[in-house]
Each structure stands twice: as C-alpha cells, then as structure tokens.
C-alpha positions in Angstrom: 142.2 -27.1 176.3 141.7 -29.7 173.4 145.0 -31.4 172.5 145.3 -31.5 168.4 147.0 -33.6 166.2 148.1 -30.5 164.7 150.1 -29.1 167.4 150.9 -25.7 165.1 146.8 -25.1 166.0 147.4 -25.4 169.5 146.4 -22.3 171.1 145.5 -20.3 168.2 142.1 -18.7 168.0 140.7 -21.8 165.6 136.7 -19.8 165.8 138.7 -16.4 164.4 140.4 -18.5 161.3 137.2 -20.7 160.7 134.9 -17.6 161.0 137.2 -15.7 158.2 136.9 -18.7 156.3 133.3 -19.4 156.1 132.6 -15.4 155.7 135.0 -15.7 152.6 134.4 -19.4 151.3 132.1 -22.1 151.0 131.7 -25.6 152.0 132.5 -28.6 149.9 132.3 -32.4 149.9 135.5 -34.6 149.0 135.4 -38.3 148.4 138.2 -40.3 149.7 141.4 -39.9 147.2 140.0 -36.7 145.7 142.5 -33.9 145.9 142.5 -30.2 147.9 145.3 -29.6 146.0 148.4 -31.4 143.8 152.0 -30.9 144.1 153.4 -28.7 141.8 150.2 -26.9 140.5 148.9 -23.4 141.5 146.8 -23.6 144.6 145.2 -20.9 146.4 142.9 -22.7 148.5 143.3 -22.3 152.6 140.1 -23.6 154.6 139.6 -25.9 157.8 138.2 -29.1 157.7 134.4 -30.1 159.1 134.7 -33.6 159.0 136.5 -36.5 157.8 140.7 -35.9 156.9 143.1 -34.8 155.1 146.6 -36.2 154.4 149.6 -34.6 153.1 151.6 -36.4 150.5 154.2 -36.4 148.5 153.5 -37.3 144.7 150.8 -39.8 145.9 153.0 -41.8 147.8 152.6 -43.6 150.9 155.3 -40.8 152.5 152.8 -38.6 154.3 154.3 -35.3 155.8 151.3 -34.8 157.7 146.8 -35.0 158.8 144.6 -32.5 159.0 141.5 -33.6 161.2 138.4 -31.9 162.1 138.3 -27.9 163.1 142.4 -28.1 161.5 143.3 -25.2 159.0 144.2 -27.2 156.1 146.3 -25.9 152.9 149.6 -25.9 151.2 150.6 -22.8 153.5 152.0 -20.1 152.4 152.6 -21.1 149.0 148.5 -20.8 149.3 148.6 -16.8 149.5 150.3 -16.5 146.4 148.8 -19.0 144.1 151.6 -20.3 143.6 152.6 -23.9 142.8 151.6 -26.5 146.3 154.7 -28.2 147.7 152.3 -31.5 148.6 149.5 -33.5 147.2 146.5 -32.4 149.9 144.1 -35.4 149.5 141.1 -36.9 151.1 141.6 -39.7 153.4 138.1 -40.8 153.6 134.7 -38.8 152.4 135.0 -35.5 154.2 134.0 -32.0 154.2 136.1 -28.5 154.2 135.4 -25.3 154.5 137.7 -23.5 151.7 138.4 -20.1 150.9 140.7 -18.2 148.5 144.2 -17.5 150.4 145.3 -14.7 148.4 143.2 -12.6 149.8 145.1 -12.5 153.2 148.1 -11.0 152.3 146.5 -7.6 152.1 144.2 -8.3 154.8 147.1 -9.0 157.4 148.7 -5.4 155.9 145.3 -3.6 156.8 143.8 -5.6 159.8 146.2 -5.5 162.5 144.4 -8.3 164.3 144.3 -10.4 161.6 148.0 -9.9 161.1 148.6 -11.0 164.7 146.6 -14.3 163.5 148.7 -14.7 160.7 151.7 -14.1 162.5 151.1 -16.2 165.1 149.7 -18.8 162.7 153.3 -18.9 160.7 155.3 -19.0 164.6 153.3 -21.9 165.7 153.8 -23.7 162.0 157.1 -23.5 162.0 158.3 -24.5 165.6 155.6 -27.9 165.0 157.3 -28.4 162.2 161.5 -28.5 163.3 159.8 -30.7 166.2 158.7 -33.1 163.3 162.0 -32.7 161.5 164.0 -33.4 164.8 161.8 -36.2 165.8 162.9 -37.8 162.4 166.5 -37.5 163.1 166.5 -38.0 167.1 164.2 -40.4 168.0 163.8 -44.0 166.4 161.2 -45.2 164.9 159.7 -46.7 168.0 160.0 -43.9 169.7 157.8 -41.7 167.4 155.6 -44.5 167.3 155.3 -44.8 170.8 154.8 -40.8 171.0 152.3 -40.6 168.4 149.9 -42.8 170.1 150.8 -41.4 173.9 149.8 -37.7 172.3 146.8 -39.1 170.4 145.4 -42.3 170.9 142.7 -41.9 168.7 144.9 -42.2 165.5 144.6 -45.7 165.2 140.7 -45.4 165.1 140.9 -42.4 162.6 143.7 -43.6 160.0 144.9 -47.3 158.4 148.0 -48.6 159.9 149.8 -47.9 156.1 149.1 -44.2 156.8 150.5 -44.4 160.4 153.6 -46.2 158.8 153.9 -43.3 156.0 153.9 -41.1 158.7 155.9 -42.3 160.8 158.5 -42.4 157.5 159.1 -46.4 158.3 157.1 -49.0 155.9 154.0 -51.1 157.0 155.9 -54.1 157.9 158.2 -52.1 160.3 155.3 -51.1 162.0 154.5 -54.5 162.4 157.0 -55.3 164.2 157.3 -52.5 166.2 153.8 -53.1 167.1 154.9 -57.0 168.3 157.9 -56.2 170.2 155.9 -53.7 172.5 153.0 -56.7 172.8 155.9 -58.8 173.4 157.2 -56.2 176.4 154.0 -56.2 178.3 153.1 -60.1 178.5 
C-alpha cells in the first residue's frame, strides 16, 4: 500500500472520493500563493489534488497545520459541508491542479447512500485519530524528534517543500531547523 503524507487517507477508498468528485466538480489550475480557500470566509469547496500542493495555514503565516500532495482530499473539512466560514487559509504551494467540487452536497448524500455514508464516516474516524497524533507529537516529542520522524515516514518532503515550510510545520522557526539539521550531520561524522 502507498504510504501518504496524509495518514487520515491511509486506507480509505481514495478512487471512490476522487470519482464523486470529478462526477460532481471540475478541474482547476492554481498558481503558487493563490488560495482554495481563506480563513474565516464561507467555503464550500472539498476536492483532491492532481498535482502540485497544498498547504494549510493559519492567516498566511509561516505556522502551517498541514500538506495536501497529489491524489490527497483537500478542504477545510467539515466546515466545507456547510458553507460555512474555513478555519485555515488552504493555499497553493507551487502551480498545481485540483479537482474541486461543492461539499454541501454530501450531507444529504451520506443520509441517502449508505455507502457513501460509510466513506464519510470513515473519512471523519481516520481525520480525527491523524490529527490527536499531530497534536500529541507537538506536546510529546521534541522538535527533533518530529523532525527526525517526518523524514523517516516521508523522505521525499525535502524534495517536495522549502525548508521554511518544513520549519512551519514542524511549529519550530527556520533557524531551529538549522540547527537541528547540523547536530544530526554532526552525529554521523
């Protein structure tokens, strides 16, 4: 099985959320620093992305809460199903291309499809245990440590995203990183 960044995808039937997406939505290009979707305005877009990423922000800071990569569902879910107002800034982190589809739709759809309410379900499980494994990892493990796991898990990250948006991530500043990066080159000469 492919190993995602976004663990909450892991295991979820990704071809039965992208296939209700395209039949629903449409494709559209995003330059880098365009947004999906700003905190604090109505948003009802939910889609996946095709290529490029996606970074979750808070009010355009460096302090990112999260990626969306290629084949991720990407949207300010649930607040998304509701049109109601996004709790993050969903922006482009280099020219990409997402699949989006109106969200408000699939309230009613996961009342009357009973499949598609298992997705949903199963969609909001897998969210929420990913993310009190984030929130722990913030408060358990130093900042080394969650460096040191992020590129175990995915050592690709470095290739796909600038060390400022690794640092944001991690929730330390570029600098730290730095030095985090030295003393483990240090440890292996």
């Amino acid at each position: 099985m492919k190993r995602h960044f976004n663990t909450h995808i892991e295991g979820l039937d990704l071809q039965f959320w992208h296939d209700l997406i395209e039949s629903r939505g449409k494709l559209v290009s995003l330059k880098k620093g365009e947004y999906l979707c700003r905190k604090g305005e109505p948003t009802n877009i939910f889609g996946y992305v095709k290529s490029g990423y996606f970074k979750y922000t808070v009010d355009g800071t460096d302090k990112i809460g999260g990626f969306a990569f290629p084949e991720a569902l990407v949207g300010d879910y649930p607040s998304c199903m509701d049109n109601a107002p996004a709790m993050f800034d969903i922006v482009a982190g280099k020219n990409s291309e997402v699949w989006i589809s109106d969200a408000t739709i699939l309230p009613r759809l996961f009342e009357e499809d009973i499949e598609a309410g298992r997705h949903g379900r199963l969609f909001m499980q897998a969210a929420y245990v990913s993310l009190a494994n984030r929130y722990l990892a913030l408060y358990a493990k130093s900042p080394m440590e969650r460096y040191l796991d992020l590129i175990h898990e995915h050592p690709q990250i470095e290739q796909d995203v600038s060390q400022k948006e690794i640092a944001g991530y991690l929730q330390i500043r570029p600098y730290s990183l730095s030095r985090i990066k030295k003393n483990i080159l240090g440890k292996n000469n």
